[in-house]
Backbone as JSON Lines, residues from 0, in Angstrom:
{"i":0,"aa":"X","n":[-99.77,-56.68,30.16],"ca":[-99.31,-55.7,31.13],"c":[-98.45,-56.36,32.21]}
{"i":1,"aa":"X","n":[-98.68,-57.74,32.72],"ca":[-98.0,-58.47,33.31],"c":[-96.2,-58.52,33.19]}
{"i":2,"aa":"X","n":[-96.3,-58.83,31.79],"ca":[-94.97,-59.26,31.57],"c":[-94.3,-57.6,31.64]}
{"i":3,"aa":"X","n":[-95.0,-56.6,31.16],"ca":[-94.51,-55.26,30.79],"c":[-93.86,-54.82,32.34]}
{"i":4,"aa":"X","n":[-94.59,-55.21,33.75],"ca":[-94.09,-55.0,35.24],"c":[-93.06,-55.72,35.4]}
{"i":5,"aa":"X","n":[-93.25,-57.89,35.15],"ca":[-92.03,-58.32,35.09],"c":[-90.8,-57.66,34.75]}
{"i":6,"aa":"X","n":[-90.59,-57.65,33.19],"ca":[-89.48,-57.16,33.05],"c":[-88.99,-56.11,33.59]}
{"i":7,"aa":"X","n":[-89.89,-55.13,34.2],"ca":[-89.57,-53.52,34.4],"c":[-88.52,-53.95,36.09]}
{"i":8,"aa":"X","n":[-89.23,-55.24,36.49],"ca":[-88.5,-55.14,37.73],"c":[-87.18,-56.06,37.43]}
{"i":9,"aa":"X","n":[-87.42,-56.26,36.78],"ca":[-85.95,-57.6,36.6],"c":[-85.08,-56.52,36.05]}
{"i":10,"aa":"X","n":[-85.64,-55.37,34.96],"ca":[-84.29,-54.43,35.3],"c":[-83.59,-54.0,36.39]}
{"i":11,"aa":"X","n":[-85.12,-53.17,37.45],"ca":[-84.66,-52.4,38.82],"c":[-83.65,-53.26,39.83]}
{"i":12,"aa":"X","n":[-84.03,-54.92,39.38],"ca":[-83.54,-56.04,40.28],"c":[-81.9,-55.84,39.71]}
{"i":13,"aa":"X","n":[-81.57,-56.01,38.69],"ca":[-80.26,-56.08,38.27],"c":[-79.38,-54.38,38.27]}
{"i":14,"aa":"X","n":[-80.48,-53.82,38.39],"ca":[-79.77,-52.38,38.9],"c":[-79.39,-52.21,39.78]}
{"i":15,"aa":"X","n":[-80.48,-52.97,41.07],"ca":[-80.16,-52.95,42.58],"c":[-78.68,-53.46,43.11]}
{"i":16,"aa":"X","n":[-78.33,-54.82,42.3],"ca":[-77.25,-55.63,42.52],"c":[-75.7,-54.97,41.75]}
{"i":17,"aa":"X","n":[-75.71,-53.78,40.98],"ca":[-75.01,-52.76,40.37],"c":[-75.0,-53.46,38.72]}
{"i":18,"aa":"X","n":[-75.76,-54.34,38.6],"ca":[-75.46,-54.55,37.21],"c":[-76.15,-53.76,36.08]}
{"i":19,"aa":"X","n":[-75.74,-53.8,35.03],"ca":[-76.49,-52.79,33.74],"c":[-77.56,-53.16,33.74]}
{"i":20,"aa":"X","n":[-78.36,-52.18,33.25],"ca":[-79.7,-52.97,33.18],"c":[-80.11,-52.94,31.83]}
{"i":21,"aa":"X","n":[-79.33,-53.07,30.81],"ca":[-79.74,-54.13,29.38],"c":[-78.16,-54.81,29.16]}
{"i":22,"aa":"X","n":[-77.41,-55.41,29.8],"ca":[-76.65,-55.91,29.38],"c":[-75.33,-55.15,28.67]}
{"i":23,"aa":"X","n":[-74.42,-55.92,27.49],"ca":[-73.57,-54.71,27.25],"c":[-74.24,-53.58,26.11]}
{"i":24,"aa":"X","n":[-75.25,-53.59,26.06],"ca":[-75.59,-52.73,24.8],"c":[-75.84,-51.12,26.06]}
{"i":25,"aa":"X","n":[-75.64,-51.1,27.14],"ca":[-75.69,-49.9,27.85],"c":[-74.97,-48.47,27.26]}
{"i":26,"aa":"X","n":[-75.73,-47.13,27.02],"ca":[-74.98,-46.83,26.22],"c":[-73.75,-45.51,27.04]}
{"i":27,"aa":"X","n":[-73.03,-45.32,26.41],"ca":[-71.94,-44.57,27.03],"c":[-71.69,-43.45,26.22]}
{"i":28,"aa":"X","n":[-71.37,-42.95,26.9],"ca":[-70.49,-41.03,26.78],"c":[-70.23,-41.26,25.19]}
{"i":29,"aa":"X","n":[-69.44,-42.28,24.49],"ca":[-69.01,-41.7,23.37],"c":[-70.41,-42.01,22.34]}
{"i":30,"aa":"X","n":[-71.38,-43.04,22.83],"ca":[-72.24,-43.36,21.21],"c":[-72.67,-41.9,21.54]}
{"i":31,"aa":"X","n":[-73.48,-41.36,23.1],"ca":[-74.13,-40.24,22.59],"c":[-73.46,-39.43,22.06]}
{"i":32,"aa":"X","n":[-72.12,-38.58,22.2],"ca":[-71.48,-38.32,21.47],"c":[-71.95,-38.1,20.11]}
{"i":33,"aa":"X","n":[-71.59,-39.13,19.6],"ca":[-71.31,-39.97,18.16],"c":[-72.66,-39.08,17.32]}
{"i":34,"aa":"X","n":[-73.75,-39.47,17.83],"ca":[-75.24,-39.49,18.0],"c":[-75.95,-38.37,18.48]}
{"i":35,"aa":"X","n":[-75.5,-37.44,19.07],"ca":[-75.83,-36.54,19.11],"c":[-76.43,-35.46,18.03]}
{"i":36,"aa":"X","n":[-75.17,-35.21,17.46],"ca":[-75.25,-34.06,16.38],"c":[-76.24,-34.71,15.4]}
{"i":37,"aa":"X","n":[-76.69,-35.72,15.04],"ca":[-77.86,-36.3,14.06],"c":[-79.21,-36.06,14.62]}
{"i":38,"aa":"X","n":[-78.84,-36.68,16.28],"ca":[-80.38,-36.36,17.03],"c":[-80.86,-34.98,16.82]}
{"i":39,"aa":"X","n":[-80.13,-33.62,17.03],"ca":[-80.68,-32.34,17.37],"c":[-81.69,-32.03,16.72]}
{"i":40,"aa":"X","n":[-82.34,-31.71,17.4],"ca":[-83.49,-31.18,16.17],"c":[-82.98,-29.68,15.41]}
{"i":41,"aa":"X","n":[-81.97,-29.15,15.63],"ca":[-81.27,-28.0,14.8],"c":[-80.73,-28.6,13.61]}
{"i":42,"aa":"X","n":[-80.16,-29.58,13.78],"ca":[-79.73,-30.46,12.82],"c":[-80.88,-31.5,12.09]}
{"i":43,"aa":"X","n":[-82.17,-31.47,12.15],"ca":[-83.39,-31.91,11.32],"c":[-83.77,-33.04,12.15]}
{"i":44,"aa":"X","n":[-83.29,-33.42,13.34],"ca":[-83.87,-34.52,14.19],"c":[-85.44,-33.86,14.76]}
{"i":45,"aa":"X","n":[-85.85,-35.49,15.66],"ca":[-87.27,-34.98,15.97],"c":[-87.14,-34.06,17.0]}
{"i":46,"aa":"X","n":[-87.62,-32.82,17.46],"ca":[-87.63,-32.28,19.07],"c":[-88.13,-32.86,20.27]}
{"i":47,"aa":"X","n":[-89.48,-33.65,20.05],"ca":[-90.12,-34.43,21.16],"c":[-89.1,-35.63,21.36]}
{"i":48,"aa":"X","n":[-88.43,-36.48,20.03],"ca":[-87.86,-37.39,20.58],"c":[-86.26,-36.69,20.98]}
{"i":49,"aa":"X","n":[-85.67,-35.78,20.95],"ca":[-84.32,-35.61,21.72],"c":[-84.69,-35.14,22.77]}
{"i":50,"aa":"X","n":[-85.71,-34.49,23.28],"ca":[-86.08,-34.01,24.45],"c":[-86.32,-35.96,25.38]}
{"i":51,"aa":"X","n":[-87.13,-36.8,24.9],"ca":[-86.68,-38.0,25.67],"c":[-85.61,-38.9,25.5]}
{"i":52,"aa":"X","n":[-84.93,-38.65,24.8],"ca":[-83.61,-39.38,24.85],"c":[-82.83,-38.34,25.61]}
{"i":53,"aa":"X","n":[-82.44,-37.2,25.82],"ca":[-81.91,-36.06,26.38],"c":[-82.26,-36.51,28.1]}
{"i":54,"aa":"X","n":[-82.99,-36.66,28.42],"ca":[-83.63,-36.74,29.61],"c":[-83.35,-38.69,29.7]}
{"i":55,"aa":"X","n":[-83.2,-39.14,28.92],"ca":[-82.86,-40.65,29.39],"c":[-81.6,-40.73,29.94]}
{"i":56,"aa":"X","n":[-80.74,-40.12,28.9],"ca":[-79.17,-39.72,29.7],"c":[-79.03,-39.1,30.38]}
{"i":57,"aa":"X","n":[-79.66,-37.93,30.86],"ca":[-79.11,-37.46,31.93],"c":[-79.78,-38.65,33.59]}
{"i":58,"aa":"X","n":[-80.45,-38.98,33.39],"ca":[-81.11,-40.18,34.17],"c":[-80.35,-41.05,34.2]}
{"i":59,"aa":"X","n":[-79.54,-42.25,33.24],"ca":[-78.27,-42.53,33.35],"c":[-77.21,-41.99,34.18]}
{"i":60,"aa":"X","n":[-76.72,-41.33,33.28],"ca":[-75.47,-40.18,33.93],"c":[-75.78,-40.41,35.64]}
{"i":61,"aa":"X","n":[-77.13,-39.56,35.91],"ca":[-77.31,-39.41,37.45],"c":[-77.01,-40.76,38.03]}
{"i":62,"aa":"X","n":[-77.69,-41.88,37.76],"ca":[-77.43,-42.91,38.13],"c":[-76.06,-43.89,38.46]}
{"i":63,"aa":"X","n":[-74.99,-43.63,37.39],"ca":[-73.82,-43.86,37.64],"c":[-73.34,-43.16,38.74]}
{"i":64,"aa":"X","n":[-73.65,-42.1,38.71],"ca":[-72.91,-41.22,39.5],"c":[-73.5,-41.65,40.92]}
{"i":65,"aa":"X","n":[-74.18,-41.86,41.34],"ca":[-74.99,-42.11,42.6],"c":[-74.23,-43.46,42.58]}
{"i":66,"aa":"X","n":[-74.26,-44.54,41.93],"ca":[-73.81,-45.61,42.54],"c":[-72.31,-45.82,42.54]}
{"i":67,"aa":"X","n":[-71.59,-44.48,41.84],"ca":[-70.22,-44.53,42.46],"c":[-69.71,-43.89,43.76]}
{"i":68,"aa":"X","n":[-70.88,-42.96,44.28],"ca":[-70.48,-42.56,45.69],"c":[-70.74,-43.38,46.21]}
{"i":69,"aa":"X","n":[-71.98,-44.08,45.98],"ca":[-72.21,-45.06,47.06],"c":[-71.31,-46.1,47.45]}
């Protein structure tokens, strides 16, 4: 559980300083895109899991956006 807090803050730490917080694998506008139409669950994806990936990006999204006004 230790290491599970470590890392959780060494993300928030490298978020704080504006950097990504996994490096370049951060994902952008076009994979979801890309990735989308497979995820839906209309299209035979899981519903519980696009409902948390759905909600990871928009958490993203918000986040960029906040640290570009700032």
């Amino acid at each position: 559980m230790d290491q599970q807090i470590q890392k959780a803050q060494e993300v928030v730490d490298r978020l704080e300083h504006g950097a990504p917080a996994f490096g370049a694998a951060t994902p952008t506008t076009a994979t979801w895109r890309r990735n989308v139409v497979d995820w839906h669950p209309d299209q035979g994806g899981d519903s519980r899991l696009w409902l948390r990936r759905n909600a990871a990006y928009q958490l993203l999204v918000a986040w960029y956006e906040f640290n570009r006004a700032s």
